[in-house]
DOTORBA-352558 format. One line per 10 residues: for each residue x, y, z of N, C-alpha, C. Coordinates in steps of 0.001 Angstrom, whole numbers, padded with zeros to 6 digits, always signed. Example, Ala and Ser with C-alpha at 12.3 -4.5 7.8 and 13.67 -1.06 7.14 Angstrom:
<atoms>
+013190,-005690,+007800,+012300,-004500,+007800,+013200,-003300,+007800 ~ +012850,-002250,+007080,+013670,-001060,+007140,+012900,+000030,+007870
</atoms>
This chain:
<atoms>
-020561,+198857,-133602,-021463,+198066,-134431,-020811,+196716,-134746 ~ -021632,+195584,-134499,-021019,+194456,-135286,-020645,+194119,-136490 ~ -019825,+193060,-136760,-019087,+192560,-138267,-020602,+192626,-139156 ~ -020759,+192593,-140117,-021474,+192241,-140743,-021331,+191558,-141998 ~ -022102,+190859,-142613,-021668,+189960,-143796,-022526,+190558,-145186 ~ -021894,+191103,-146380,-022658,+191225,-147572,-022223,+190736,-148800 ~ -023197,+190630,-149396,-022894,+189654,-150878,-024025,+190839,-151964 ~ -022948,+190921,-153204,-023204,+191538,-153824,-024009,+191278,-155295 ~ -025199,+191653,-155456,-026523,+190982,-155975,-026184,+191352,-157824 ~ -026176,+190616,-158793,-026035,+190445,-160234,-026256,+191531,-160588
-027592,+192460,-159902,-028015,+194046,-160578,-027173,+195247,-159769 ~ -025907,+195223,-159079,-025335,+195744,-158133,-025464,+196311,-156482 ~ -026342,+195615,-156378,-026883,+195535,-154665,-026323,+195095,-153793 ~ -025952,+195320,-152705,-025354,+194626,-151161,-026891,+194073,-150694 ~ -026730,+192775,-150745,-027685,+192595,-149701,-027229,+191234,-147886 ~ -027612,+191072,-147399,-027214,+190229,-146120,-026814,+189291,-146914 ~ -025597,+188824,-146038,-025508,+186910,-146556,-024281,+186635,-145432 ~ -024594,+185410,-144658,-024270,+185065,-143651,-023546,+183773,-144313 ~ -023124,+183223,-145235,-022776,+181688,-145541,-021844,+181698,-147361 ~ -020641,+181096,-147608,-020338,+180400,-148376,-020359,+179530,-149092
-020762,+178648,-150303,-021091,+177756,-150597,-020162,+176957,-150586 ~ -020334,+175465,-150193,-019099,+174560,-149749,-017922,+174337,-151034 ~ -018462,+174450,-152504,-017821,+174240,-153259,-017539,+175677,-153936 ~ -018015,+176657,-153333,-016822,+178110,-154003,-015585,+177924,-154393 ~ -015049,+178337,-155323,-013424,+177962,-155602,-012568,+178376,-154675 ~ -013449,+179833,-153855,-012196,+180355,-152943,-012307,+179631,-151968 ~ -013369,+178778,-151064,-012771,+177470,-150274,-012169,+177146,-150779 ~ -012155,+176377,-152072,-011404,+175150,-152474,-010275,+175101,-152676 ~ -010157,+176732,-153112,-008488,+176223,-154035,-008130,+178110,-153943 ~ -008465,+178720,-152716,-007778,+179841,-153123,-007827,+180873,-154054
-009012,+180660,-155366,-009175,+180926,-156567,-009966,+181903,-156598 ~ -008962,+183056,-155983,-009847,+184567,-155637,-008782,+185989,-155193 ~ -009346,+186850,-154984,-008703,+188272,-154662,-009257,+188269,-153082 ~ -008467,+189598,-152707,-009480,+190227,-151829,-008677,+191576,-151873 ~ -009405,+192671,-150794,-008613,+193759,-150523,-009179,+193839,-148949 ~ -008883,+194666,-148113,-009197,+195452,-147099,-009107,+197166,-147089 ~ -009976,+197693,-147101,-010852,+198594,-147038,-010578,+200278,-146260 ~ -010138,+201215,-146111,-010588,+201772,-144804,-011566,+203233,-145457 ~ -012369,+203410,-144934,-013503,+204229,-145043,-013059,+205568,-144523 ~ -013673,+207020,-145322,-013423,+208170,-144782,-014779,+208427,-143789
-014913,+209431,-143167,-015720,+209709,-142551,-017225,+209840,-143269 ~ -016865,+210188,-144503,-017879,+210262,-145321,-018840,+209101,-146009 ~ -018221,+207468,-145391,-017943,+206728,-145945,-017128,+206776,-147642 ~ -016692,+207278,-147920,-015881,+207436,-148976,-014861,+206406,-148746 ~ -014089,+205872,-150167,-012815,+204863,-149866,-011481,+205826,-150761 ~ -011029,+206466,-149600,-009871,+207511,-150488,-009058,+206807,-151055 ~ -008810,+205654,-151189,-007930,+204875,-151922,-008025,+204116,-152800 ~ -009531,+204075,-153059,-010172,+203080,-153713,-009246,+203000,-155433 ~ -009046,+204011,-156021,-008122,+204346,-157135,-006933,+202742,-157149 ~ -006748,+202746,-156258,-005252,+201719,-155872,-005774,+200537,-155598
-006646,+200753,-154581,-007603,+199180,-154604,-008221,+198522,-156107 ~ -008528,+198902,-156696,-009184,+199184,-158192,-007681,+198923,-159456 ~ -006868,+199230,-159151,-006112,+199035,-159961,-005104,+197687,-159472 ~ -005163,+197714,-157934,-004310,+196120,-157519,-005349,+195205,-157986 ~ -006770,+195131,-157968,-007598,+194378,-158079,-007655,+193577,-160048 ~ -007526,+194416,-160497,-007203,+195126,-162111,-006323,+193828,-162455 ~ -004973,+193595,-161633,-003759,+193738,-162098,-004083,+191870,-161776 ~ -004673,+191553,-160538,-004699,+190247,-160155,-006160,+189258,-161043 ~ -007031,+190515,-161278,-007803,+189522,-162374,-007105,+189359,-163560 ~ -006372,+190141,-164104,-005826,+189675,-165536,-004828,+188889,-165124
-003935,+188246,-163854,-002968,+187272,-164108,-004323,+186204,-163728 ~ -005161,+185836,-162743,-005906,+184965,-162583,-006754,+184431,-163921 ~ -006847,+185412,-164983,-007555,+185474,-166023,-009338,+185595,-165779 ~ -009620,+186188,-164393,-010654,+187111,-164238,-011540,+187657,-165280 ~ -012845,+188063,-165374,-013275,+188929,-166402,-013286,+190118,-165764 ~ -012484,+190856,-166937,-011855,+192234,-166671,-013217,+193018,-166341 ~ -014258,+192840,-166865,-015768,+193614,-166542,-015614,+194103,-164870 ~ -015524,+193108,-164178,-015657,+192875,-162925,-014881,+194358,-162279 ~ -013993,+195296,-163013,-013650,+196244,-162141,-014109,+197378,-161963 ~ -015110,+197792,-162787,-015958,+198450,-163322,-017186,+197938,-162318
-017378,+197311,-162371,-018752,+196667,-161680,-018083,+196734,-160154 ~ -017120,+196507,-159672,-016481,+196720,-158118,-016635,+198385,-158063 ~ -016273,+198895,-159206,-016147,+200136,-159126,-017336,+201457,-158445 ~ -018090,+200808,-159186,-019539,+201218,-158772,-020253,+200161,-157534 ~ -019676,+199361,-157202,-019968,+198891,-155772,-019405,+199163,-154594 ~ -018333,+199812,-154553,-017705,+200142,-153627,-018109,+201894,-153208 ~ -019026,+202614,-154255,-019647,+203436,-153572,-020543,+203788,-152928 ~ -021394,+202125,-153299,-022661,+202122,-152108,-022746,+200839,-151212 ~ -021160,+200813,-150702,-020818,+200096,-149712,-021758,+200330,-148322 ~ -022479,+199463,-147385,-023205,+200057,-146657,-022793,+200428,-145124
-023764,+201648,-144683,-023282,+202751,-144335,-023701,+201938,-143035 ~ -022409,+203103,-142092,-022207,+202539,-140720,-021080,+201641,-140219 ~ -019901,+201613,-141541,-018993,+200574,-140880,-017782,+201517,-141897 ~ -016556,+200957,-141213,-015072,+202407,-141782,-014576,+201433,-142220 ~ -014393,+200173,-142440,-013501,+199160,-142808,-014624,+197835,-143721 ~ -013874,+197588,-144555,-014094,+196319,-145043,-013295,+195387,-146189 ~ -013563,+194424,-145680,-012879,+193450,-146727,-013611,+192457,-147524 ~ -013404,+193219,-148967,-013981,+192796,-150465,-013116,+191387,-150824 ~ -013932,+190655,-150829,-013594,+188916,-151127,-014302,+188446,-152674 ~ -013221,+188696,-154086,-014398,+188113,-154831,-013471,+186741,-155363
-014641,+185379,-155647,-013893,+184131,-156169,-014713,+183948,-157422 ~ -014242,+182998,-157692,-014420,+182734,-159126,-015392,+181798,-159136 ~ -016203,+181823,-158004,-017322,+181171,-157593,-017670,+179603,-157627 ~ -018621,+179045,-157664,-018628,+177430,-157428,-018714,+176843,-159167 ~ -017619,+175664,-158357,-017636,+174588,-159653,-017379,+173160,-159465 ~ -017642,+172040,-160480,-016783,+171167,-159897,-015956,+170629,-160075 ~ -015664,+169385,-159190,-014279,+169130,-158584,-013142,+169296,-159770 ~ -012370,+169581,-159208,-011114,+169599,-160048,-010623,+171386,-160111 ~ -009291,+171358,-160536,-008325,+173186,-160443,-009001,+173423,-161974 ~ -009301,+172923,-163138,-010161,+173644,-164192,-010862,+174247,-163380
-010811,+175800,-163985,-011846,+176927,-163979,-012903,+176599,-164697 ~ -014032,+176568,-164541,-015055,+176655,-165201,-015429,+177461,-166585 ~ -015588,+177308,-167776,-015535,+177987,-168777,-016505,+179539,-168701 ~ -017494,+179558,-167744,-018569,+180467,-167825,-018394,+180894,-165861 ~ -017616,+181518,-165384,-017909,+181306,-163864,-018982,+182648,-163377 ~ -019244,+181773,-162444,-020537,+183320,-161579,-019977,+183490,-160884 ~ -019428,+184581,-160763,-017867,+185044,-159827,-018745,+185632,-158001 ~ -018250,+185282,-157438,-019136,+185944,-156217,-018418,+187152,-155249 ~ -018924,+187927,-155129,-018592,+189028,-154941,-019055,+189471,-153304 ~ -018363,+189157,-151952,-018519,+189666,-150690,-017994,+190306,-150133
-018438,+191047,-149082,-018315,+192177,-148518,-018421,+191740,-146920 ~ -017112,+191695,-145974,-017630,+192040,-144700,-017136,+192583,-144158 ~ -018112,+194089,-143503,-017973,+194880,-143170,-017746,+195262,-141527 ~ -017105,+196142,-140716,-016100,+196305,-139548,-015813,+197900,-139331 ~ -015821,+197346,-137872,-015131,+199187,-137564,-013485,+199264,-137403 ~ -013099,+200193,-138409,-011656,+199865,-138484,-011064,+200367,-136530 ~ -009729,+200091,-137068,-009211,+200271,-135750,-008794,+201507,-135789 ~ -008059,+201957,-134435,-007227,+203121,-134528,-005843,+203346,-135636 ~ -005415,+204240,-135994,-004502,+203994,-136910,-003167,+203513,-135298 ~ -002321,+202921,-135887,-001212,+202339,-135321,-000592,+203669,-134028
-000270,+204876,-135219,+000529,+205735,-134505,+000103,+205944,-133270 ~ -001902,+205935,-132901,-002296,+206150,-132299,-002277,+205419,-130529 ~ -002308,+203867,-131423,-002539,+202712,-130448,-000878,+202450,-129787 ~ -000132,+203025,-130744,+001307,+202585,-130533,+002662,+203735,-130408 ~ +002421,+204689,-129886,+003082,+205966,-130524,+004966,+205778,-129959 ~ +005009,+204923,-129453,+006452,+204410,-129553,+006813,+203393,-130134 ~ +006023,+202691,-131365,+006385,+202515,-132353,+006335,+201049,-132342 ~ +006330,+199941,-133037,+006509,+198533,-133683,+007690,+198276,-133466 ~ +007317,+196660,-132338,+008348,+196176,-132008,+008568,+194743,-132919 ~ +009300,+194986,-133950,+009383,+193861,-134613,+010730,+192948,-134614
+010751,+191715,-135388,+012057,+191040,-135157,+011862,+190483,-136721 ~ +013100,+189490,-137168,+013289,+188809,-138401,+012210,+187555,-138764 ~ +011803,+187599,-139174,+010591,+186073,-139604,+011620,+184542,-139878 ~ +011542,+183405,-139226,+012359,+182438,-139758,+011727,+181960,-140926 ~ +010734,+182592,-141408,+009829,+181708,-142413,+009987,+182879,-143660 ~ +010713,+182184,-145236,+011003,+183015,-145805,+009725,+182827,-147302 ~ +009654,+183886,-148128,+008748,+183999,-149125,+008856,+183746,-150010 ~ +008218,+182262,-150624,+008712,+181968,-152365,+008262,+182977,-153525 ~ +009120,+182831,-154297,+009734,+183579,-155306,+008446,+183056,-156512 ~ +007122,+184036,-156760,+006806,+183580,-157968,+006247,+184681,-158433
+006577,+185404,-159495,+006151,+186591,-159897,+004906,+186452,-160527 ~ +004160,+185997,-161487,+003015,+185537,-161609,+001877,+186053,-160709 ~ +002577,+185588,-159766,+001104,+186053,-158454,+001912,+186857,-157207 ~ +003343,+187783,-157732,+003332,+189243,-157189,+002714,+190270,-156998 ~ +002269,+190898,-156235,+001685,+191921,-156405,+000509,+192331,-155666 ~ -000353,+191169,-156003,-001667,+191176,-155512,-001931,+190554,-154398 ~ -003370,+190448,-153829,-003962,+190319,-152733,-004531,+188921,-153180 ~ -003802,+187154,-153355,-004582,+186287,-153480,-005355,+185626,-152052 ~ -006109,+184617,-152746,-006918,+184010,-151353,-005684,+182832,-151072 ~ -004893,+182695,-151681,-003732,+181707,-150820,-003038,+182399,-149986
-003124,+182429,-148153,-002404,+183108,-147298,-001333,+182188,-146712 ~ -001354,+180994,-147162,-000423,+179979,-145948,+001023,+180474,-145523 ~ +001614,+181552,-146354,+002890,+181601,-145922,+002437,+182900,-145068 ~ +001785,+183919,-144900,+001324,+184351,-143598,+000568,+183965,-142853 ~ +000079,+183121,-142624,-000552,+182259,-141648,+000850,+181648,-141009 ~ +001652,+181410,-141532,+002822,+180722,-140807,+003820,+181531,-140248 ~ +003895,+182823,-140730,+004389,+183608,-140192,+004208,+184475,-138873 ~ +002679,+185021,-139071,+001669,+185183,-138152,+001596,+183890,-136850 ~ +002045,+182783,-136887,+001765,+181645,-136300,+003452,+181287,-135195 ~ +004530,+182466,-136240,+005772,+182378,-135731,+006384,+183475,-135256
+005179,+184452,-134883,+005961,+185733,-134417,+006315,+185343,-132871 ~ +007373,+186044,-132774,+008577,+186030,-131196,+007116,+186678,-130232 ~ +007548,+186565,-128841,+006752,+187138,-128185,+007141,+188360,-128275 ~ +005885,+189480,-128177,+006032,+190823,-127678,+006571,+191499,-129313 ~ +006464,+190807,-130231,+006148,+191336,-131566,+004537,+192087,-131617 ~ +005252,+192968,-132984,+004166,+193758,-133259,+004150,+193431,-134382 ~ +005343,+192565,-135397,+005024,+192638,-136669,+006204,+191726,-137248 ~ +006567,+191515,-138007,+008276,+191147,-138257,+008567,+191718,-139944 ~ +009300,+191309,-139736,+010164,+191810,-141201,+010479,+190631,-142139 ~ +010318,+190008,-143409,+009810,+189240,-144044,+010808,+189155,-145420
+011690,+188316,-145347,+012878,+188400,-146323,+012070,+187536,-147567 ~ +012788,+186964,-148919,+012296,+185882,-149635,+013871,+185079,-149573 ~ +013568,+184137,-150569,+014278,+182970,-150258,+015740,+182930,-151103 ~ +015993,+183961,-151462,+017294,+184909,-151576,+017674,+185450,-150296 ~ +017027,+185664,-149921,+017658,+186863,-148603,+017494,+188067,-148357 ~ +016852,+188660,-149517,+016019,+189960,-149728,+014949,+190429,-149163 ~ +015088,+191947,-148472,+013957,+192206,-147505,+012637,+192443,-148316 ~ +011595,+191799,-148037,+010393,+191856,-149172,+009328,+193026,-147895 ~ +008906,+192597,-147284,+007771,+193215,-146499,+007890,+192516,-144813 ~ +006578,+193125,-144198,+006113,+192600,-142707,+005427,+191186,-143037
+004449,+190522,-142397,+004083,+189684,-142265,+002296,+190376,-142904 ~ +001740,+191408,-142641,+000829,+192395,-143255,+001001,+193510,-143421 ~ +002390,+194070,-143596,+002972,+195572,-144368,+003803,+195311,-145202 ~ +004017,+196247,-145359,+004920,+196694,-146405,+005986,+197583,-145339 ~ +007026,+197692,-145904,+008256,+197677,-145198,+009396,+198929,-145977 ~ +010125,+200401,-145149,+010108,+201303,-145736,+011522,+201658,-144902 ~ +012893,+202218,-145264,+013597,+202695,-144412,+014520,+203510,-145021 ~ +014679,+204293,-144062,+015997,+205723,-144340,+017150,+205631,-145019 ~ +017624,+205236,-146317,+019204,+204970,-146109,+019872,+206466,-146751 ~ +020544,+206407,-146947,+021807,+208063,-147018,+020578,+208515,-148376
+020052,+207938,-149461,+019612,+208306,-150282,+018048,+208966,-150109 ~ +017448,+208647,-148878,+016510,+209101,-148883,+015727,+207693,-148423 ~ +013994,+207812,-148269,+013300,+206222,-147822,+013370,+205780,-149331 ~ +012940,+204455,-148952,+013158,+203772,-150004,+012350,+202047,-149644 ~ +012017,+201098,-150607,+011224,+200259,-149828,+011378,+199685,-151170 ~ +011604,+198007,-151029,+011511,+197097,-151973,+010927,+196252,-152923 ~ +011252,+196660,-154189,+010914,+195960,-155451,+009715,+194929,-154364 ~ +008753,+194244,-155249,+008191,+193647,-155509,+007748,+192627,-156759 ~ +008814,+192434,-157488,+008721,+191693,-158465,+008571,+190295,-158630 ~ +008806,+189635,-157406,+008938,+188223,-157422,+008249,+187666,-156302
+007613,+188459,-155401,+006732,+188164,-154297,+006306,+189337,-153370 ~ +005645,+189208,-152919,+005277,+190399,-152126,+003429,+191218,-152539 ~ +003431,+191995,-151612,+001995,+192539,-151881,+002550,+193995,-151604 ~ +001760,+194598,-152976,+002378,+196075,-153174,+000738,+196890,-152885 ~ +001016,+197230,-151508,+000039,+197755,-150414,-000576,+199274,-151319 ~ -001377,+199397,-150910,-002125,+200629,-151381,-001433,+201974,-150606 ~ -001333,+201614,-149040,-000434,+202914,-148762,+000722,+202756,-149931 ~ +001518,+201913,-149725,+002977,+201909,-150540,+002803,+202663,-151537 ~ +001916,+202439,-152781,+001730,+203410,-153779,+001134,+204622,-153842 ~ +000587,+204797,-152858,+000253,+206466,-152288,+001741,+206866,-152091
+002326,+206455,-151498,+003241,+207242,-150793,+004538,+207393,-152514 ~ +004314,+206213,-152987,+005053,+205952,-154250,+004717,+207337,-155198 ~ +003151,+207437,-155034,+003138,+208168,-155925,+003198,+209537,-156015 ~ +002961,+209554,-154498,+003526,+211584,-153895,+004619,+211690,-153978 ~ +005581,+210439,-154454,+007224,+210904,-154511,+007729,+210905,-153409 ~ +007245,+210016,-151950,+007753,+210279,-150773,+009101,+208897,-150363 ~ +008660,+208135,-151371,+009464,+207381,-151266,+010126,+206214,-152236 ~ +011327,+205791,-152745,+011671,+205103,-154357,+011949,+203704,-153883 ~ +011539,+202694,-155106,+012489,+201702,-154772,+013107,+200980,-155146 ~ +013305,+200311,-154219,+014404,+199601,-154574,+015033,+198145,-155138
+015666,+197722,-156175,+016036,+196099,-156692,+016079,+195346,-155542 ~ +017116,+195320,-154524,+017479,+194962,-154069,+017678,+195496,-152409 ~ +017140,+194722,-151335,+017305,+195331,-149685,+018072,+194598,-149178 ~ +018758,+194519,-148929,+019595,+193640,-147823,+019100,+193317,-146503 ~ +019413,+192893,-145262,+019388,+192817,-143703,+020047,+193226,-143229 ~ +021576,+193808,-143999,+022203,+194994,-143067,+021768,+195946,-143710 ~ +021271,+196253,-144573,+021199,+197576,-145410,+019547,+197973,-143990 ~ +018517,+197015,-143723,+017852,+197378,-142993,+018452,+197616,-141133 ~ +019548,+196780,-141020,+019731,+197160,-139454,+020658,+198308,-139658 ~ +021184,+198970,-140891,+021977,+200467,-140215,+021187,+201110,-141027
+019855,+201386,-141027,+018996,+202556,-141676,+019179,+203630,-140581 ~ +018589,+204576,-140953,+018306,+205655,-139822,+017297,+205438,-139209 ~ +016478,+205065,-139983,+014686,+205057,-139189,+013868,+204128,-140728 ~ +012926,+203255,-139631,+012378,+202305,-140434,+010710,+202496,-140086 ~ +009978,+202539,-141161,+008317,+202459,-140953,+007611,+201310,-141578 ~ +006789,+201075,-141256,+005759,+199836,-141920,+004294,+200956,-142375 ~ +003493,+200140,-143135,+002443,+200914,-143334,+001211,+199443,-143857 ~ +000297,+199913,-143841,-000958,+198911,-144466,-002322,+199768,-143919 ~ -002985,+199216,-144934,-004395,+200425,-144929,-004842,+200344,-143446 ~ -005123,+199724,-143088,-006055,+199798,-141473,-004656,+200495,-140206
-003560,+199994,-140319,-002915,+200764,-139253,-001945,+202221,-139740 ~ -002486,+202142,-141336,-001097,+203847,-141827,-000301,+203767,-142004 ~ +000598,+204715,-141312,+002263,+204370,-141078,+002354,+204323,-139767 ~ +003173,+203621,-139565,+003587,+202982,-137890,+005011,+202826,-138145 ~ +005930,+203971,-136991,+007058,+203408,-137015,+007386,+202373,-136659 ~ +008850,+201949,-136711,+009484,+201005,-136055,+010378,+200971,-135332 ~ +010143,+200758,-133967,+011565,+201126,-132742,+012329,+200240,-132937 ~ +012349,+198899,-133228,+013165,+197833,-133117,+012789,+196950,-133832 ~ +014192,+196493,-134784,+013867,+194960,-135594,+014807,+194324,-134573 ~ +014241,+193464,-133387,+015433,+192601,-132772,+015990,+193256,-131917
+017133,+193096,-131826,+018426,+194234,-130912,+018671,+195722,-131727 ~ +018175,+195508,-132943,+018703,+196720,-133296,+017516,+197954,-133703 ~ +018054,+199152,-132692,+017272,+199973,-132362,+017167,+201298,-133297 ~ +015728,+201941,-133200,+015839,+203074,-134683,+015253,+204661,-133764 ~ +015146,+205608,-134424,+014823,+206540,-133830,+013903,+207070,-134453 ~ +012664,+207713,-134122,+011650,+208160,-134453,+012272,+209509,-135578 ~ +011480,+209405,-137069,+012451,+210554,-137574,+011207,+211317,-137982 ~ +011234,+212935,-138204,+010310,+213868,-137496,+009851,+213308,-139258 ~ +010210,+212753,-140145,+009494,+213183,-141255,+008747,+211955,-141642 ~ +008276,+210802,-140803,+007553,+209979,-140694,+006323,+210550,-140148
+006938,+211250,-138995,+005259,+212079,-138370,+004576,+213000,-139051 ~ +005209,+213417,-140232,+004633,+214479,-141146,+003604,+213117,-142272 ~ +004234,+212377,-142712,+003833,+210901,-143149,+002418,+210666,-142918 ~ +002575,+210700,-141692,+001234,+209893,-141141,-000133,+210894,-141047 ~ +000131,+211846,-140459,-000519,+213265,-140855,-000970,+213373,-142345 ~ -000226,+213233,-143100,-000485,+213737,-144320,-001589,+212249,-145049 ~ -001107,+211561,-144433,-002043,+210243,-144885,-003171,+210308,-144003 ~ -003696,+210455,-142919,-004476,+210108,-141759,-005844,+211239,-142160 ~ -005052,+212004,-143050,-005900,+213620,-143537,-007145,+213098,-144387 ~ -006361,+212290,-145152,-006837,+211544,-146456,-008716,+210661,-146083
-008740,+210878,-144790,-009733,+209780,-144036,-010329,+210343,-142902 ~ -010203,+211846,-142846,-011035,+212854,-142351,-012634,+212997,-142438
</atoms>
């Protein structure tokens, strides 16, 4: 089935909408959320809990009206049927010129909808070939966490992957391993997996806190770049591809570890 485009109507309706208005804030200035989506068979969103609460977390630093999650809440169950994936875009809608927010905004609320892909393990079952990103992640906690409409430092990253990448690995401007370029980033050390703080940049993925919150994996202040090239075994994860190992950051090579494949299983169930 094709992409489709929906916009979500004042009385809680999806209806068609093919177009943006030129002066939306999220053209203009970024001045928005989003999430991406993946659908159970049932159309159900098994994650929606996490989507709903990252969403939560980025209207109150944007200063959002908190109403709005409640109202997503009950829109995201009559998301329309026939598509496993989508990505919820809401901005703080049109105003003019100038970064003042508008005192009263009509926040706009879209939907476009997609057939997700295969999960990773599937498309890739020897695993993500990734390398180091030369492009590193500024440090602003403020707007940690969440899913904003400012992407430029993955767009540049995405724009600088090595050939024959599948993904890279994404330090900040300390030197600290933060995430992929669109994962989140997870590896073996003597203590068990473990995957890095997010306090000062980064997007704290909806798998990540699934997995956070089954206790499958802790984390951590601080990652290093050797602490990631002598792991035992390294995974990435993000809603549309799961968990996807990782054979290689670079030259240095990892081994498939049997309790990643239990991982992915146990997540992949979730969307039955």
């Amino acid at each position: 089935m094709a992409d489709a485009l929906f916009s979500l109507s004042d009385n809680g309706h999806w209806f068609a909408s093919d177009s943006l208005s030129a002066v939306d804030r999220g053209l203009q200035y970024g001045d928005g959320l989003f999430e991406t989506l993946r659908r159970a068979s049932d159309g159900s969103v098994p994650l929606k809990a996490f989507h709903l609460q990252r969403l939560q977390r980025g209207f109150k630093a944007l200063g959002f009206d908190a109403s709005l999650v409640s109202r997503l809440d009950r829109a995201l169950d009559s998301l329309p049927a026939g598509f496993s994936a989508a990505k919820l875009v809401v901005t703080r809608g049109d105003s003019a010129r100038g970064y003042l927010p508008p005192q009263n905004p009509q926040y706009h609320i879209q939907c476009q909808c997609f057939s997700a892909p295969a999960f990773a393990c599937e498309r890739l079952p020897q695993g993500l070939t990734t390398d180091i990103s030369d492009i590193s992640l500024a440090q602003q906690p403020l707007l940690a966490g969440f899913k904003h409409l400012n992407r430029l430092e993955q767009v540049l990253i995405r724009q600088g992957f090595p050939e024959g990448c599948d993904e890279v690995v994404v330090t900040d401007t300390s030197g600290h391993v933060i995430e992929g370029c669109m994962s989140n980033v997870f590896l073996l050390s003597q203590d068990g997996w473990i995957t890095p703080s997010l306090h000062n940049c980064g997007v704290n993925g909806v798998v990540r806190r699934w997995l956070l919150q089954q206790g499958k994996v802790a984390e951590a202040d601080e990652i290093s770049l050797q602490q990631l090239f002598s792991a035992r075994a390294v995974f990435m994860s993000n809603t549309l591809n799961g968990i996807a190992v990782v054979q290689s950051v670079g030259r240095h090579q990892y081994h498939q570890h049997p309790e990643v494949a239990e991982l992915q299983q146990e997540f992949q169930e979730l969307f039955a």
